[in-house]
C-alpha positions as CSV (number, residue, x, y, z in Angstrom):
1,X,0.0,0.0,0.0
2,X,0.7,3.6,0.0
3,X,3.5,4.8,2.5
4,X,2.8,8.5,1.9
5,X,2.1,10.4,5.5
6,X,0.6,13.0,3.1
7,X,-2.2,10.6,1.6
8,X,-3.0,9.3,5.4
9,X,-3.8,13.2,6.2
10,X,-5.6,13.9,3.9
11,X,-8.0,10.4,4.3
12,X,-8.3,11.1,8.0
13,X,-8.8,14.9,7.4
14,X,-11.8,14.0,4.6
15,X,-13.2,11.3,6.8
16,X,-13.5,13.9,9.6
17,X,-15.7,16.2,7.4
18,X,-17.7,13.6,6.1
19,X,-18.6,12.8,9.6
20,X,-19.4,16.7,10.3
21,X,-16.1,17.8,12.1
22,X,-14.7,21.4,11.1
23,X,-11.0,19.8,10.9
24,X,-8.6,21.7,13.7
25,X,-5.7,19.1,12.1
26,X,-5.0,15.9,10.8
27,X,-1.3,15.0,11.8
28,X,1.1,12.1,11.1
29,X,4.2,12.4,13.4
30,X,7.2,10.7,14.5
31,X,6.1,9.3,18.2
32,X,9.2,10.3,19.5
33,X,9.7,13.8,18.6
34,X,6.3,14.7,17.3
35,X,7.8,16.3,13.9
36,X,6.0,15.8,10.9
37,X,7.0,12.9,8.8
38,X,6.6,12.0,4.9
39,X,7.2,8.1,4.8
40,X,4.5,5.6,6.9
41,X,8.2,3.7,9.1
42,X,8.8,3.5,12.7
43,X,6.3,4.4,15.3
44,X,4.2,7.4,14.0
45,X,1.8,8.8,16.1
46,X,-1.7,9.8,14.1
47,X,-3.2,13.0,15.7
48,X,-6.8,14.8,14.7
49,X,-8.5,17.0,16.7
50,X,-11.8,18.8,14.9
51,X,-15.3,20.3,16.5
52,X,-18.7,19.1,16.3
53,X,-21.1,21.6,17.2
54,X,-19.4,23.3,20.3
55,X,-17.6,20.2,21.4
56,X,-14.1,19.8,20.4
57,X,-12.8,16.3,20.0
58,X,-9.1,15.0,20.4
59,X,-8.3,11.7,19.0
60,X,-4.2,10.2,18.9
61,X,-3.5,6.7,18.1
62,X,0.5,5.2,18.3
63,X,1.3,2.8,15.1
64,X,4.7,1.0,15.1
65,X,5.3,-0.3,10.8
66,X,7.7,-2.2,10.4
67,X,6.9,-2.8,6.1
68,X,3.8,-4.5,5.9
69,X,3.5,-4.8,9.8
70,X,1.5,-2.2,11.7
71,X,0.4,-3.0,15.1
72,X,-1.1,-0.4,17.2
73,X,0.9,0.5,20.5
74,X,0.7,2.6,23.9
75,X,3.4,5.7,24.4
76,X,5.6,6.1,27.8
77,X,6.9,8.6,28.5
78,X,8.2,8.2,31.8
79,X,10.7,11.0,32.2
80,X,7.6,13.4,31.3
81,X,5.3,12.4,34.2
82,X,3.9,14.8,36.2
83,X,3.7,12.4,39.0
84,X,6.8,11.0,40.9
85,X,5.9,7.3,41.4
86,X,3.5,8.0,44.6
């Protein structure tokens, strides 16, 4: 399939507005450092956020690919916690 970030925004982005969402964003990002990426590799994180009516809704999902392997994963970030293990 298509490895193009670019074609995954713009799907996620039109689903959005089929549904009804005015479209805040549509992101594909590397997990790690949340910059924008062009190429589907690595773990990615998918970010949307769009309104409906007056609610706003925030959506992320964590994808490691690996070729034709995607499995969806959870994010740690430990050293970002604003809790100190209590």
């Amino acid at each position: 399939g298509c490895r193009k970030a670019e074609s995954l925004r713009r799907i996620i982005r039109t689903r959005m507005e089929e549904a009804g969402f005015e479209v805040d964003y549509a992101e594909v990002a590397r997990a790690e450092t949340l910059e924008p990426v062009e190429e589907l590799e690595g773990t990615v994180l998918l970010a949307a956020a769009g309104r409906l009516g007056d609610t706003r809704l925030i959506d992320n999902i964590a994808l490691k690919i690996n070729g034709d392997e995607v499995e969806e994963i959870v994010l740690q970030f430990p050293e970002w916690s604003r809790y100190d293990g209590r």
